[in-house]
N, C-alpha and C positions, 0 to 999 in steps of 0.2 A: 456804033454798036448796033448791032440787027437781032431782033429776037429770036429764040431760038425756037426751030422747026415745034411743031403741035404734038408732031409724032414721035417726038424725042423726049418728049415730058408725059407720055401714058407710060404708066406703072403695069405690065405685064405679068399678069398672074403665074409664077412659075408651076408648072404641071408637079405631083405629086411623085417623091422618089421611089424608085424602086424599095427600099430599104422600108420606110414608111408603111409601108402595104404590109409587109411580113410582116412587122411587130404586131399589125391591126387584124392580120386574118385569122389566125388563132382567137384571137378574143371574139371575131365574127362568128366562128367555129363553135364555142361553144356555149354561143348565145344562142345559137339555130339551134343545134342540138339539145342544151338541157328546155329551151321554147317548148322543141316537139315535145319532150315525155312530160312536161305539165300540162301539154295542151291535151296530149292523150290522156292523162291519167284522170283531167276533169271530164275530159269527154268519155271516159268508163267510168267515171259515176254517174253524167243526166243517163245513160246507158242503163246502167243498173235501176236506178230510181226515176223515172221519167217525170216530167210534172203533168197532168191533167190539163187543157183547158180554162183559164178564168180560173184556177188555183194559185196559193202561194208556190213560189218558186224554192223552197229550203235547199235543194241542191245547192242552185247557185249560191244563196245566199248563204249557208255553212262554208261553201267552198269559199268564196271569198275574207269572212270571218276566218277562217283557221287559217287562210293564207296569211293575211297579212297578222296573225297573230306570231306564224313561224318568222316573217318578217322579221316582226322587231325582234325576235330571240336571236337570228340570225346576225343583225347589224349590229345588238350588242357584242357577239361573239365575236364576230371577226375584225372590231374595230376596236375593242375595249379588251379582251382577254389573251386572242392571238394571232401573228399574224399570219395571215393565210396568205397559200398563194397565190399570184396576177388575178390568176383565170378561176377563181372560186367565184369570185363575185359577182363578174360577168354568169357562170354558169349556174350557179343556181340562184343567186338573186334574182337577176333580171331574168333569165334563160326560165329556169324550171316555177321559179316562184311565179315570174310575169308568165308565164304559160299557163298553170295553173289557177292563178286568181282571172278572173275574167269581166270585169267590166265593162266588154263589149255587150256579153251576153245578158249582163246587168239590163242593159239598155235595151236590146230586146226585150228581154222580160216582162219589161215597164210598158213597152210599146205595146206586146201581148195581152197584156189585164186589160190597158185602154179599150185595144179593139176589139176584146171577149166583153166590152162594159161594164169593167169594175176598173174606174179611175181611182174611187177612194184606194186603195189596195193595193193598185201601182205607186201611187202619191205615197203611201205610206212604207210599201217594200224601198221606194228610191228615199227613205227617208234614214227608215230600219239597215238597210245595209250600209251606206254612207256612214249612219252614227257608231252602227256596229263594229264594223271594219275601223274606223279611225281610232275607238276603243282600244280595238282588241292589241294595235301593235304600240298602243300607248300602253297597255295594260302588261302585253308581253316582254317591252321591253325594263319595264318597272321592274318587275317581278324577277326576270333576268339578272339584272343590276344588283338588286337584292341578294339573291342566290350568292354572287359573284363574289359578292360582299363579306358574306358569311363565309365560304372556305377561304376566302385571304386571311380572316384571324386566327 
């Protein structure tokens, strides 16, 4: 009995099917898309209200806060009260919601106070938004649930 060839025992990853791709590009779709108008609609408020220099950042930091407050009202709804369609959740959870809160910018922010020389302030925004925001979609979705509660009886 002879062993069998080396190249007859690798597992070849099968390329991805046609078919696969179209269930997945709609949902690509309008993850880009609802992306853009949260990205823009954060980016027309530092627009409107700029932050100063070595200033707190309250754009960011509200924007974040009320994102992930709409968060949790969102994830109650669409998992607890009705069901929405495929591509809701991709499109404004992730798409508009994740476009609009910004965590990136967060992190700038922080890196900005440092280099303007106020670390306490960064320390304390990277502290304040973090406790904030995990509040607010704990908060949001409470309160939610509650609501939800109350016209079921």
């Amino acid at each position: 009995m002879t062993a069998p060839e080396a190249e007859s025992l690798r597992v070849r990853p099968t390329p991805p099917r046609r078919s696969e791709w179209r269930t997945q590009a709609p949902v690509v779709a309008v993850v880009a898309l609802g992306g853009a108008l949260g990205a823009c609609t954060r980016y027309g408020l530092t627009l409107a209200w700029p932050t100063p220099p070595g200033a707190f950042p309250w754009v960011t930091f509200w924007t974040n806060v009320g994102g992930c407050a709409v968060i949790g009202v969102f994830m109650v709804l669409i998992t607890e009260v009705w069901a929405a369609h495929r591509l809701i959740r991709p499109f404004f959870g992730t798409g508009v919601l994740g476009g609009f809160t910004t965590f990136s910018t967060y992190a700038v922010d922080i890196r900005r106070l440092v280099d303007a020389g106020r670390p306490g302030l960064g320390l304390g925004y990277l502290a304040a938004t973090l406790c904030a925001a995990l509040a607010a979609v704990w908060l949001a979705s409470v309160a939610a649930r509650r609501v939800l509660i109350r016209r079921q009886r």
